[in-house]
Backbone as numpy.savetxt, mean C-alpha at the origin, in Angstrom:
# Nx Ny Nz CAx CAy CAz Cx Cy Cz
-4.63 4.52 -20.71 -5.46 5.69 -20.71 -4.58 6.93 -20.71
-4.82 7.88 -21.48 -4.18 8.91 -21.70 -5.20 10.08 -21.12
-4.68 10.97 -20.35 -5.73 12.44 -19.94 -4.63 13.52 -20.17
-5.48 14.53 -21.09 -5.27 15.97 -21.69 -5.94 17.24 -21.22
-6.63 16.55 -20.07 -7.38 17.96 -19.80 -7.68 18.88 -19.02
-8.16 19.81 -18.45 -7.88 20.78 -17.70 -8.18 20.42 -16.54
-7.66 21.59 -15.61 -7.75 21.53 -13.86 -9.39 20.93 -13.60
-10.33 21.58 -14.25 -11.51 21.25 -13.95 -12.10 19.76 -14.25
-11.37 18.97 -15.31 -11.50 17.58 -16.09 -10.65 16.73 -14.78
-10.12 17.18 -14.43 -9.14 16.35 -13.28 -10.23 15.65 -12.63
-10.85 16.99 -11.87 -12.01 16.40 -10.33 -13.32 15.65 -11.68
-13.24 15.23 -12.60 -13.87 14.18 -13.21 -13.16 12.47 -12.70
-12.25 12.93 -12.73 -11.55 11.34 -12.66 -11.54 11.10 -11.07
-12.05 9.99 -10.94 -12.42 9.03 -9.75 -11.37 8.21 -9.86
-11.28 7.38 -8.62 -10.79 6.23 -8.55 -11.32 5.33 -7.15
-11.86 4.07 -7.35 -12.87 3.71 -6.24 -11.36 3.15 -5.29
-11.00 2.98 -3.98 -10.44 2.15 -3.46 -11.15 1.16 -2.75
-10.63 -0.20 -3.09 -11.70 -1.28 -2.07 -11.58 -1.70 -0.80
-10.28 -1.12 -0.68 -9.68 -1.58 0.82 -8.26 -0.83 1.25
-8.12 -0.67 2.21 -6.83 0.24 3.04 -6.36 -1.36 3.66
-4.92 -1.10 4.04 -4.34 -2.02 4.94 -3.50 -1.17 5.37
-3.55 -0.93 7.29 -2.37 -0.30 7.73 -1.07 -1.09 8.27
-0.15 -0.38 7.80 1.20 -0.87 8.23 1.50 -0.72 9.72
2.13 -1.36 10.32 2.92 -1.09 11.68 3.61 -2.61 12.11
4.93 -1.51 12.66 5.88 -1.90 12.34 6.11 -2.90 14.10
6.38 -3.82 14.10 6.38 -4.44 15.86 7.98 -4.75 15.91
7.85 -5.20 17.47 9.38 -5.44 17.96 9.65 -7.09 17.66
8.39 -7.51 17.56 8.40 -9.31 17.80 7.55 -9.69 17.19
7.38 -10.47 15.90 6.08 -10.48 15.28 5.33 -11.40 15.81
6.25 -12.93 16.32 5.64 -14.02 16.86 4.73 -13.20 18.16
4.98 -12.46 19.08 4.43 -12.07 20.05 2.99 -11.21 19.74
2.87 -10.87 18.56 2.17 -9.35 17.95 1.21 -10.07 17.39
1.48 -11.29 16.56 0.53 -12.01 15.77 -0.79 -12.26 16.49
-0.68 -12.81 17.18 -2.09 -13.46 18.59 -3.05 -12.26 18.49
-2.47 -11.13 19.04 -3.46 -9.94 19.28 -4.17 -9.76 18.64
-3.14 -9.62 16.80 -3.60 -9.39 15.68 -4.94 -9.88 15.44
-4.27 -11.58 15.06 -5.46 -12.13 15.23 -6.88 -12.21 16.21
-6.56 -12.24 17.60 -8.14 -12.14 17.71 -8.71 -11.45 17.92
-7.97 -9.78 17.73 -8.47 -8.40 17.71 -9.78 -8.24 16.19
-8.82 -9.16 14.71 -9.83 -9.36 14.07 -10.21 -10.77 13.65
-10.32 -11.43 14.07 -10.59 -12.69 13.92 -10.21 -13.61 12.95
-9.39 -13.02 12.14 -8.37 -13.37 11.28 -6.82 -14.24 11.31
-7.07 -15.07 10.60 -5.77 -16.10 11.14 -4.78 -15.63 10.10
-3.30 -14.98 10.52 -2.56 -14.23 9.87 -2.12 -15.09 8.65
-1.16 -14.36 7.82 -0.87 -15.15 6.47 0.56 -14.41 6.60
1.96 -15.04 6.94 3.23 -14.43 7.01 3.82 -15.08 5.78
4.92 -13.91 5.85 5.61 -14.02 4.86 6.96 -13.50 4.85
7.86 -13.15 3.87 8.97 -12.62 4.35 9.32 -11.49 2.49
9.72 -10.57 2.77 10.23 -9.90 1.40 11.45 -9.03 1.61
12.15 -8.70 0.65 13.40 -8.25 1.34 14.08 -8.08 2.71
14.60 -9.30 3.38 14.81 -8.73 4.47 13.74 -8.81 5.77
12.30 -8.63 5.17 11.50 -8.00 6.24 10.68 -9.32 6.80
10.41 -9.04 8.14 8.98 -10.83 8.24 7.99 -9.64 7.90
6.91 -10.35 7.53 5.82 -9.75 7.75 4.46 -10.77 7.70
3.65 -10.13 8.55 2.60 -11.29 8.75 1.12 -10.16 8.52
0.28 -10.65 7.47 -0.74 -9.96 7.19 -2.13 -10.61 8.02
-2.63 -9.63 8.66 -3.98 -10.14 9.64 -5.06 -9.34 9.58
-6.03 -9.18 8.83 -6.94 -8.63 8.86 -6.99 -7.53 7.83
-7.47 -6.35 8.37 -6.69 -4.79 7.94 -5.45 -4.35 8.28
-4.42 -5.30 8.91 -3.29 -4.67 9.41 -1.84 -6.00 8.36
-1.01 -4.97 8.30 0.14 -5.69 7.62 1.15 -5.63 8.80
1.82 -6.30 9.85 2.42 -6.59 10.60 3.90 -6.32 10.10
5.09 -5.93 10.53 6.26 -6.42 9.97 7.21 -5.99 10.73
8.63 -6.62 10.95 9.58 -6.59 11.54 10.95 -7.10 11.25
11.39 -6.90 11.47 13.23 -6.99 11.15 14.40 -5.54 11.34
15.08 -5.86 10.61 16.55 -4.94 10.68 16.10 -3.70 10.22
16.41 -2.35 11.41 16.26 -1.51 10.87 16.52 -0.98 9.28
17.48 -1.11 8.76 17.88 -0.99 7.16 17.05 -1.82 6.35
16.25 -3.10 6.83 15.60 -3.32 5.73 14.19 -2.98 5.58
13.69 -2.30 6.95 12.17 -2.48 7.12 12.01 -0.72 6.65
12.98 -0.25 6.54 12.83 1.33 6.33 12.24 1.64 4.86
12.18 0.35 4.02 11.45 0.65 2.42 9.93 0.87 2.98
9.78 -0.20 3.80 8.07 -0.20 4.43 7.38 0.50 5.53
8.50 1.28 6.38 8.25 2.38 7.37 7.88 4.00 6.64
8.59 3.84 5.25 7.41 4.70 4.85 6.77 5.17 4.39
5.39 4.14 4.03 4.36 4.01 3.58 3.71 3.63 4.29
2.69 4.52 4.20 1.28 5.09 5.43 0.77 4.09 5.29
0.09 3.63 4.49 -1.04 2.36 4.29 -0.72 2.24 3.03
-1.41 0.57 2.55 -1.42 0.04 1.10 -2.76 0.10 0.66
-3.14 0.53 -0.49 -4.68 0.82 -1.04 -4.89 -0.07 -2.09
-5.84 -0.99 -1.79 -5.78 -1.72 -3.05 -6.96 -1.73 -3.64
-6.78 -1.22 -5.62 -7.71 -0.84 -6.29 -7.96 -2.25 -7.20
-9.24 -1.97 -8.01 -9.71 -3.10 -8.77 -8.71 -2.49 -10.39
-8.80 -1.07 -10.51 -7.82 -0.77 -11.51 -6.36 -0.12 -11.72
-5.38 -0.54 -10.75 -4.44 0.08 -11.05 -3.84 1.42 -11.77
-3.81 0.75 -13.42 -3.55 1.63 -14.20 -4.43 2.79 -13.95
-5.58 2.85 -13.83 -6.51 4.30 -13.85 -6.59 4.40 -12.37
-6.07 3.80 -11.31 -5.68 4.85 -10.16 -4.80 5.93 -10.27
-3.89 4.97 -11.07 -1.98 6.47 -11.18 -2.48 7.16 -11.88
-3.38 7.17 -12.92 -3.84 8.19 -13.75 -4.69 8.94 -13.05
-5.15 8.77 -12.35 -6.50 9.66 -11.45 -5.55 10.77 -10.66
-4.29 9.79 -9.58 -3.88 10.31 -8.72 -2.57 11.48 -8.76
-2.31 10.90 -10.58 -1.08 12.09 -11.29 -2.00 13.09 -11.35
-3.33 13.26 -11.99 -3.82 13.91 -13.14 -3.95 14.95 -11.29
-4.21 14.19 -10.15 -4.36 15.17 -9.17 -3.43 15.92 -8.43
-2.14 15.66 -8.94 -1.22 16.00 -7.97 -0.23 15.24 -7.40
-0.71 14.23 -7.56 0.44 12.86 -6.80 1.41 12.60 -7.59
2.95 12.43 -7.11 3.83 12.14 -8.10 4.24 10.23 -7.63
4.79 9.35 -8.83 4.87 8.40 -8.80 6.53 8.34 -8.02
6.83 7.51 -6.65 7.59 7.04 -6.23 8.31 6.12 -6.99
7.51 5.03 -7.20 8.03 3.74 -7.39 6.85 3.36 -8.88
7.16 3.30 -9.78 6.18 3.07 -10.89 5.71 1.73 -10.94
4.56 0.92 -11.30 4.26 -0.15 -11.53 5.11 -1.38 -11.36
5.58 -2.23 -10.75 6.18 -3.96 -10.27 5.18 -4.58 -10.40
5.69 -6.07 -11.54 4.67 -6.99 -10.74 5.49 -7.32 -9.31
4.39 -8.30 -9.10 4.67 -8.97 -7.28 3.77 -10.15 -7.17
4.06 -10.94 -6.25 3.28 -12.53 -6.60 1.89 -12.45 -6.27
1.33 -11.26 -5.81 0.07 -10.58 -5.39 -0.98 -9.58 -6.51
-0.08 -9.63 -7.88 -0.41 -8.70 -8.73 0.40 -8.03 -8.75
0.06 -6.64 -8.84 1.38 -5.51 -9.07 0.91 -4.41 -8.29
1.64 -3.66 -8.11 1.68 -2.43 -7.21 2.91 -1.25 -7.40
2.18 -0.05 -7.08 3.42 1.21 -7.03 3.39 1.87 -5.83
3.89 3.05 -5.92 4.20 3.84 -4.79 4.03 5.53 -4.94
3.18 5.79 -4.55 2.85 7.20 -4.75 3.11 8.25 -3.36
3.35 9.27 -3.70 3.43 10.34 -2.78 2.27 11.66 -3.33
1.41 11.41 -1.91 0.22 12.51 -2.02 0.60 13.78 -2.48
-0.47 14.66 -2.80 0.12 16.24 -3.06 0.50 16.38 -1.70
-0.11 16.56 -0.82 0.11 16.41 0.70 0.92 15.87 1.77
1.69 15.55 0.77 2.85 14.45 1.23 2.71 12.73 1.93
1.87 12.56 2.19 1.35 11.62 2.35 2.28 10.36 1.40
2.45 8.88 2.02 3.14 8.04 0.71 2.32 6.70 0.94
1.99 6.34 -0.25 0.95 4.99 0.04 1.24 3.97 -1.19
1.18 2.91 -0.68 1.29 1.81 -1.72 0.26 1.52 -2.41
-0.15 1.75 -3.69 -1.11 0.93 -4.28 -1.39 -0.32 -4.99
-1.99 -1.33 -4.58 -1.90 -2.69 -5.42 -3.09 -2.98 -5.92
-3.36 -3.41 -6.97 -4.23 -3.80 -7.95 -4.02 -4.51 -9.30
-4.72 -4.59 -9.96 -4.74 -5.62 -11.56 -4.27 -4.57 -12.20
């Protein structure tokens, strides 16, 4: 999708998000997991990616390790995950947001990294 058009054509473009996941970062994940879970009743799903553990439970993405490696994921506010990708970055350039990290796949689909006009920095994953 290509957009050409003015300040006012911008606040035309939507983009639905279906879900937030917040990040935070623990000292012990084995210890953190339990809460996780029966805070939402969700039985976690861990994993590990550069460096980092991380254990996903609910609305929350858990993660821990070495300061130097967990600092890619300390900072990014939350992960937003859309049904359209491509026409999120287009929604969220056409508003102001500049692209961090442009489009990766990942064994989850693909995802980028945006920084709000507002400064704000959030991961987005989608198709």
């Amino acid at each position: 999708m290509t957009f050409s058009g003015t300040r006012e054509d911008v606040m035309m473009l939507t983009m639905a998000i279906d879900s937030v996941v917040v990040r935070q970062r623990v000292e012990d994940l084995d210890a953190a997991v339990p809460f996780y879970e029966k805070l939402t009743g969700s039985t976690a799903s861990r994993f590990a990616f550069a460096g980092v553990e991380l254990a996903s439970v609910g609305p929350f993405l858990l993660f821990a390790g070495p300061d130097e490696a967990v600092q890619r994921v300390t900072g990014v506010a939350a992960t937003l995950a859309v049904a359209d990708l491509d026409g999120a970055m287009e929604a969220a350039e056409a508003g102001g947001a500049e692209i961090m990290m442009p489009v990766q796949p990942t064994p989850n689909g693909r995802r980028a990294v945006l920084r709000h006009p507002h400064g704000g920095v959030y991961e987005y994953v989608g198709r």
